[in-house]
C-alpha positions as CSV (number, residue, x, y, z in Angstrom):
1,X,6.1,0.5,11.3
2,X,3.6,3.3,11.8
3,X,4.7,5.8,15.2
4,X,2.6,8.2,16.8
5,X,3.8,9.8,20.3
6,X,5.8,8.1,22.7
7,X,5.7,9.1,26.5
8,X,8.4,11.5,27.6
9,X,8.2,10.4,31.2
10,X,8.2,6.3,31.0
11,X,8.8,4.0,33.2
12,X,10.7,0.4,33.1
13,X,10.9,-2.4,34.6
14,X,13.5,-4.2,36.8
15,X,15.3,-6.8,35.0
16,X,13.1,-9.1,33.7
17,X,13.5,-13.1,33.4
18,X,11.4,-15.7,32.2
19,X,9.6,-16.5,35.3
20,X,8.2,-13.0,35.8
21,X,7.7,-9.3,35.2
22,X,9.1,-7.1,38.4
23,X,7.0,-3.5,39.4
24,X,8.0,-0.6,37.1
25,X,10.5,1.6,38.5
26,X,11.7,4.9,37.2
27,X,14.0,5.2,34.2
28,X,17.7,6.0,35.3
29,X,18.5,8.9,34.2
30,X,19.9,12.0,35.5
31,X,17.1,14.8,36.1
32,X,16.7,17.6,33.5
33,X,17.9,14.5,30.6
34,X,21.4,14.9,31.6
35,X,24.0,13.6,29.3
36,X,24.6,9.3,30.0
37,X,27.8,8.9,30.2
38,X,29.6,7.5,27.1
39,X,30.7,4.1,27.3
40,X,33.5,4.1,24.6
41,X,34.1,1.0,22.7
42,X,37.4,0.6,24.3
43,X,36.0,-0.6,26.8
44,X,34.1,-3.5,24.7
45,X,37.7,-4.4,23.3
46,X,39.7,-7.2,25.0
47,X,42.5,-6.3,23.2
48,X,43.0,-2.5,24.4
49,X,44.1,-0.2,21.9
50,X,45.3,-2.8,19.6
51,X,43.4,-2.6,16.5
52,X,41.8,-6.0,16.1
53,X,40.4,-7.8,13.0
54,X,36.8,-6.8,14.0
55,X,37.4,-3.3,14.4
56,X,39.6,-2.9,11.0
57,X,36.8,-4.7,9.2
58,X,34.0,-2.7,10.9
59,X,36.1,0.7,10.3
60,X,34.6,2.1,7.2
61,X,31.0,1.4,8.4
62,X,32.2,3.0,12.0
63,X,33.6,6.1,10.0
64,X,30.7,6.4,7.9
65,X,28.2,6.7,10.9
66,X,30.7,9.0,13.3
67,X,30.5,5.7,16.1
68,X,32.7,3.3,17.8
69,X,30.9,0.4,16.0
70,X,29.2,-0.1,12.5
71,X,26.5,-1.8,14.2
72,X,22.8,0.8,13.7
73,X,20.0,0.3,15.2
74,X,16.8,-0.4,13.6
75,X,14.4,2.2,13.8
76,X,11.0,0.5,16.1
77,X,7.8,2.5,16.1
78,X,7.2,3.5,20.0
79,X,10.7,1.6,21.0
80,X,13.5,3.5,18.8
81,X,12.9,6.7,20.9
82,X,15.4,8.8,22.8
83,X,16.0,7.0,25.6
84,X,16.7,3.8,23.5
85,X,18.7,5.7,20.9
86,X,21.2,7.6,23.1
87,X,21.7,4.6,25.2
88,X,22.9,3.0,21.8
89,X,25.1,5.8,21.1
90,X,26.7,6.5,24.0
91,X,27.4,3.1,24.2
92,X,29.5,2.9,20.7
93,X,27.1,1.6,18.2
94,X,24.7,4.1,16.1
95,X,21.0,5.2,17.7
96,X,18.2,5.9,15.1
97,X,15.1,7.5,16.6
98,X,11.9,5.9,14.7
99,X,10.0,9.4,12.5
100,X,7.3,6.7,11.5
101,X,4.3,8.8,11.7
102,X,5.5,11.8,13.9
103,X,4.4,14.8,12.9
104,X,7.2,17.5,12.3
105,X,6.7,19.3,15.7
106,X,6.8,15.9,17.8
107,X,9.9,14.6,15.7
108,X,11.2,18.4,16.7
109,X,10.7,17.6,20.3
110,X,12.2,13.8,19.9
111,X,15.8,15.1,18.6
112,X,15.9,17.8,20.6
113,X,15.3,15.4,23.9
114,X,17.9,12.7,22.7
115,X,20.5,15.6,21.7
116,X,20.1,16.3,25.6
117,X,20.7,12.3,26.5
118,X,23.9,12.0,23.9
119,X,26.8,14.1,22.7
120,X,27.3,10.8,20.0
121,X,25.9,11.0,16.4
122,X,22.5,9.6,16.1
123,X,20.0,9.0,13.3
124,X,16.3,9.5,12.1
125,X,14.4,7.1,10.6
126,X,11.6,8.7,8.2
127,X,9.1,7.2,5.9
128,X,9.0,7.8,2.6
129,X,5.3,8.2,2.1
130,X,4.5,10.2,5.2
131,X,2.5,13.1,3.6
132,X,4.7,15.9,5.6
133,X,7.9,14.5,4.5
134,X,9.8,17.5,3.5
135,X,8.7,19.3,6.8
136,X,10.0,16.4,8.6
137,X,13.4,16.6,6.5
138,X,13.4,20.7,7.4
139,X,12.9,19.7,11.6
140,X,16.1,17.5,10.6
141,X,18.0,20.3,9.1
142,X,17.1,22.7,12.3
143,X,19.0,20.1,14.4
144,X,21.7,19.3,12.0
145,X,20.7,15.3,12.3
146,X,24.0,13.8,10.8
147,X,22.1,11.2,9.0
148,X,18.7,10.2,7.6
149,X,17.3,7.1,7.1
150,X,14.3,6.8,4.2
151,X,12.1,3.7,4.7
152,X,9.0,2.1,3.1
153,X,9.6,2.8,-0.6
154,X,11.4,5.0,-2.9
155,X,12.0,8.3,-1.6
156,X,9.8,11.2,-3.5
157,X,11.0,14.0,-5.5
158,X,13.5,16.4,-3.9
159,X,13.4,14.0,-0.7
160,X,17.2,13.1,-1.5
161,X,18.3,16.4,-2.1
162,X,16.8,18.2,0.7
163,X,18.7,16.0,3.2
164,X,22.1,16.4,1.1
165,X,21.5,19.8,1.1
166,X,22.4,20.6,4.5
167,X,25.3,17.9,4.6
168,X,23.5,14.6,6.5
169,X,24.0,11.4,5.0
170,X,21.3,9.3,3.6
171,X,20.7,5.5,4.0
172,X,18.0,4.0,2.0
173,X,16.7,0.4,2.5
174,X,17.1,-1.9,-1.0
175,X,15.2,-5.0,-1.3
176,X,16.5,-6.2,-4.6
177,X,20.0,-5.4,-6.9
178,X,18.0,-3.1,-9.1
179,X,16.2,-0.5,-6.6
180,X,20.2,-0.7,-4.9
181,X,21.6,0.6,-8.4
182,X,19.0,3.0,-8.6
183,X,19.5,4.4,-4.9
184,X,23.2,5.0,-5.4
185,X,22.7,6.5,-9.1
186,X,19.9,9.0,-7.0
187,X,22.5,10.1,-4.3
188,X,22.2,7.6,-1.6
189,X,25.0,7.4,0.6
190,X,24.4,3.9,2.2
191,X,22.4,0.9,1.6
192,X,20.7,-1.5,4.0
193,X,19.5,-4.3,2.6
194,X,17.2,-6.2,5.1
195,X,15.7,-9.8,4.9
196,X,12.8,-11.5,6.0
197,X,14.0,-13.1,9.1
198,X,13.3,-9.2,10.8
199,X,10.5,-8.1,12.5
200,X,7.6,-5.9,11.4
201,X,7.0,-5.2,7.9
202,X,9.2,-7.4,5.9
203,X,9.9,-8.5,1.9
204,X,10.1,-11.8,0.4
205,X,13.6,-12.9,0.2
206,X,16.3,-13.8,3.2
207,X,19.0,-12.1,4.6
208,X,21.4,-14.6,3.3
209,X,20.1,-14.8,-0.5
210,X,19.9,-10.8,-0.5
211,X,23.4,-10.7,1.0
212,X,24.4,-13.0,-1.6
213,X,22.6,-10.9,-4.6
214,X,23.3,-7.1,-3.7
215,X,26.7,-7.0,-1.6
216,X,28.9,-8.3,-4.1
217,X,27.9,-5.7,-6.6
218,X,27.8,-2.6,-4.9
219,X,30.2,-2.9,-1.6
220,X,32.8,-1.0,-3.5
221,X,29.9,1.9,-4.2
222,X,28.7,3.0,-0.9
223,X,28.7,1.4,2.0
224,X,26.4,-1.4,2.7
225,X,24.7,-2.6,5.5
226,X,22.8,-6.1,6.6
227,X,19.8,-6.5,8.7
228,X,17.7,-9.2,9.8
229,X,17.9,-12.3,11.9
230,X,21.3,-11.1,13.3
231,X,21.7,-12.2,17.1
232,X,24.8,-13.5,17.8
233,X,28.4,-11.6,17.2
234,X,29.3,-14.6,14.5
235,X,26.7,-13.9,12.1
236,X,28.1,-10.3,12.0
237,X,31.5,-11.4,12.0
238,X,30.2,-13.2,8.5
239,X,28.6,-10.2,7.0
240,X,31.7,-8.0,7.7
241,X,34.0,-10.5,6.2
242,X,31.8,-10.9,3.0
243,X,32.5,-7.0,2.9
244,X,29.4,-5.2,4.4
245,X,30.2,-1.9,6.1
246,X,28.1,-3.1,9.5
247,X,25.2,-4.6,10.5
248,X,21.7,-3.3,11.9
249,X,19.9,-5.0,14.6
250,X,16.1,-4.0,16.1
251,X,15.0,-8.0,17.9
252,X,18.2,-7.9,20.0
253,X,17.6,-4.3,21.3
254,X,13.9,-5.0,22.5
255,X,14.9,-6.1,26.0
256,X,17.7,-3.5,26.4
257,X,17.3,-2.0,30.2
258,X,17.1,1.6,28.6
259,X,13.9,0.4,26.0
260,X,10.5,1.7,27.5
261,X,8.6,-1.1,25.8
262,X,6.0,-2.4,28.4
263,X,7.5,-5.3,30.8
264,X,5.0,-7.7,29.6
265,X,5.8,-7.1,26.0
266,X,9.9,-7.9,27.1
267,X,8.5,-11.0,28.5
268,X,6.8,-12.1,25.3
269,X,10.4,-11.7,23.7
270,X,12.1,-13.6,26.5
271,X,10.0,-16.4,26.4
272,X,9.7,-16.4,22.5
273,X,11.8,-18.4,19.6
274,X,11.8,-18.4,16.4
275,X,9.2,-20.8,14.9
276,X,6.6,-17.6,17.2
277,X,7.7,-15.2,15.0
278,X,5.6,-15.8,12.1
279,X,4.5,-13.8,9.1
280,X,1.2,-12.5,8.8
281,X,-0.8,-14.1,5.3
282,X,-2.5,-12.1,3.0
283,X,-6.1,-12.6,2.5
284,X,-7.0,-11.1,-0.6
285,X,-4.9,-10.4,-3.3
286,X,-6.5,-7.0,-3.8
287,X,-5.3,-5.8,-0.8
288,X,-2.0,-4.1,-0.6
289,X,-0.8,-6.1,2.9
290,X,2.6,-5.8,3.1
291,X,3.6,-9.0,5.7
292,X,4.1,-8.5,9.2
293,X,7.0,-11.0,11.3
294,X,5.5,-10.5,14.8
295,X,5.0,-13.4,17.5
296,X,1.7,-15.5,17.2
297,X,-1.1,-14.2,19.7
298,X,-5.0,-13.5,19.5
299,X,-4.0,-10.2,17.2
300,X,-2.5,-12.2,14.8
301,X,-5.9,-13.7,14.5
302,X,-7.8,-10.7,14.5
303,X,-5.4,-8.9,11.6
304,X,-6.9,-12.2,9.4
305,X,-10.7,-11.1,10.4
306,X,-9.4,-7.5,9.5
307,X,-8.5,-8.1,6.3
308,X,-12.0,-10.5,5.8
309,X,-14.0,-7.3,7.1
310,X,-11.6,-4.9,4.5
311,X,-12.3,-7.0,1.6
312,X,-16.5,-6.7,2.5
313,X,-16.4,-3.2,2.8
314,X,-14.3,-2.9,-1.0
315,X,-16.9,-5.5,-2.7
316,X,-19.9,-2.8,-1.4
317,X,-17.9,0.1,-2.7
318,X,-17.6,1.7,1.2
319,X,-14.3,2.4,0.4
320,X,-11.7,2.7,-2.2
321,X,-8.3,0.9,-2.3
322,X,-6.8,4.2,-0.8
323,X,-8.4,3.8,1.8
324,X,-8.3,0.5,2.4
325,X,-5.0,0.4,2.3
326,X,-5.3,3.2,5.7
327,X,-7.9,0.8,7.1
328,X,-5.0,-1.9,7.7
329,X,-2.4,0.1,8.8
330,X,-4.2,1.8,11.2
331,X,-4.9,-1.5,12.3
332,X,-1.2,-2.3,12.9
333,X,-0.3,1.2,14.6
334,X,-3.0,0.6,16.7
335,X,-2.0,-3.2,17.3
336,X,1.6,-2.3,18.1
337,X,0.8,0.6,20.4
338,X,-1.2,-1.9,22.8
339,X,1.3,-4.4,22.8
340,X,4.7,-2.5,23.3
341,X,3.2,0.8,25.7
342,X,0.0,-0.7,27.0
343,X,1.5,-4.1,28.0
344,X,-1.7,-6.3,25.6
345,X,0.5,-8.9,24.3
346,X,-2.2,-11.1,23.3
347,X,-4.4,-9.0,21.5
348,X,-1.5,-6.3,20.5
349,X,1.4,-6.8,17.9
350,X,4.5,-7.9,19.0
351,X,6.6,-7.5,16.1
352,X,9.5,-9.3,16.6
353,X,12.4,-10.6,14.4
354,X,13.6,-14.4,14.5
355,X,16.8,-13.7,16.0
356,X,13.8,-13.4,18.9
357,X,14.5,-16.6,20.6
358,X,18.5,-15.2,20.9
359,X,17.1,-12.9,23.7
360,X,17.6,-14.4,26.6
361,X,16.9,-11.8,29.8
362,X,17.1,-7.7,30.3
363,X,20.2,-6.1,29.8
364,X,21.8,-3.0,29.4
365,X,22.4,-1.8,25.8
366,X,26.5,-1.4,26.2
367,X,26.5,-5.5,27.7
368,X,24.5,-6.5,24.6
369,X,26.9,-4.9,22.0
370,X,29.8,-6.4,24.6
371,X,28.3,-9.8,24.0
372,X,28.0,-9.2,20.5
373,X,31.8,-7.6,19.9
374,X,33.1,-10.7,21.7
375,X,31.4,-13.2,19.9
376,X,32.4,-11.5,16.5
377,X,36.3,-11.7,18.1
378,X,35.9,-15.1,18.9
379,X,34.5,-16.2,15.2
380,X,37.5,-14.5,13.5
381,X,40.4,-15.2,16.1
């Protein structure tokens, strides 16, 4: 998903249900970005110190990302920011903050304000085709980011190598067995292999098929972990025990107290299921539309007319496939920024996974990864 800049000084909401959206009050932090508090994942274990079947099946993935859990989370343009990402850390699992479309000196400012929120590992999500790439990998070396995640393609050149070069890890998203093989024969040091069932730009193929395709051939490589449609603790319980590393969730996180995504735009999740999380169609075949999952509104609509109006301007030579190409997805960075900052959930994008109609009220980050631990118990007791 494309990212610009995210307000440093946001507001929230109280608690939202699905009867209403409360006044925004101010976020709760401590002034000057104090430190939160860890939450350690002891405290999300029934079992105290015991180590449980969860945990022993969840320990390589925990090792590999230096948390508590092996549970990341996805990297949301204008959500996956710091207060969102430290609240994840400090709370056990693994923060990413979303690069997107930062430029290097705003992704500079983004690491250094979460560094001040957490003393817990934390990630960066960067796209692959972002045309200031290997400055963006540098403002990740100045900070010593533990881990880098490349997204939206195979990673260019010297992309791999400049990350491994001042000891982070790299995770790289694989959407079919081949690209996986390739990954880990480049250097990659973790896989995510993400289905349809997620929000925002998605492939073709499920979860459950890719799971079925990839994991067994590479889990004894590098570690591997699944995304999309994953609400519920059981499903992850599933994963683990077919031998993936962790899990990644984005949909589940959208509602989290600690997200500064517009009241109005939580509501839309709260109120949401699955059959409103639909894929966006592509008009004509010329034009390279990857599909959106978002939840059905006006802007759904309007991306169809978009594409229409696209297509007009390519058969009168106005512009070139290029630029086409930035046409739409300026459309969607614009989209998204209405629905999740601005609160326009009609005529914005809500992008939004599935697993959407699993959300159920506001919460804080450490009670959904408690709900989520204790369902996984619960499945493999």
């Amino acid at each position: 998903m494309p990212r610009t800049e995210c307000p440093s000084n946001t507001v929230r909401a109280e608690p939202v249900g699905a009867e209403g959206v409360a006044k925004q009050q101010p976020l709760p932090f401590l002034p000057g970005g104090a430190k939160q508090e860890r939450q350690p994942f002891d405290k999300l274990r029934a079992s105290g110190d015991t180590m449980t079947k969860l945990t022993t099946l969840m320990k390589r993935g925990a090792d590999f990302l230096g948390s508590d859990l092996a549970i990341m989370a996805g990297a949301m343009s204008w959500i996956s920011e710091r207060h969102l990402v430290s609240a994840m850390s400090n709370a056990g699992g693994f923060g990413v903050i979303a690069g997107g479309a930062m430029p290097p000196q705003l992704l500079d400012k983004e690491i250094e304000a979460t560094r001040s929120m957490t003393s817990r590992s934390f990630g960066v999500n960067l796209i692959t085709m972002h045309p200031q790439l290997l400055d963006l990998i540098a403002v990740c070396a100045k900070h010593k980011v533990s881990h880098v995640v490349l997204a939206g393609g195979l990673p260019p050149a010297g992309a791999i190598e400049a990350i491994k070069a001042f000891g982070a890890k790299v995770i790289c998203f694989a959407p079919a067995l081949a690209l996986a093989k390739k990954l880990i024969r480049s250097g990659v040091d973790g896989i995510v292999i993400e289905g349809m069932e997620a929000g925002g730009h998605i492939g073709p193929v499920s979860t459950s098929v890719l799971v079925q395709e990839i994991l067994p051939e590479i889990k004894d490589q590098v570690p591997v972990f699944v995304a999309g449609g994953i609400g519920r603790g059981e499903m992850m319980a599933s994963y683990l025990e077919q031998g993936a590393a962790g899990v990644q969730i984005g949909t589940r996180l959208v509602c989290a107290t600690e997200c500064i995504a517009h009241p109005a735009f939580k509501k839309a999740f709260i109120k949401g299921n699955a059959r409103d999380a639909i894929a966006s169609v592509q008009i004509d075949p010329r034009l390279p539309v990857i599909p959106v999952r978002a939840l059905k509104n006006a802007g759904t609509e309007e991306f169809t007319r978009k594409q229409i109006e696209v297509a007009g301007m390519l058969d009168r030579g106005e512009v070139d496939m290029a630029a086409a190409q930035l046409e739409i997805e300026q459309f969607w960075a614009g989209a998204l920024r209405r629905a999740v900052i601005d609160g326009d959930v009609e005529n914005g994008s809500v992008m939004a996974g599935q697993s959407v109609g699993m959300v159920k009220k506001e919460e804080p980050v450490a009670d959904i990864l408690a709900a989520l631990v204790a369902e996984a118990e619960n499945a493999l007791a």
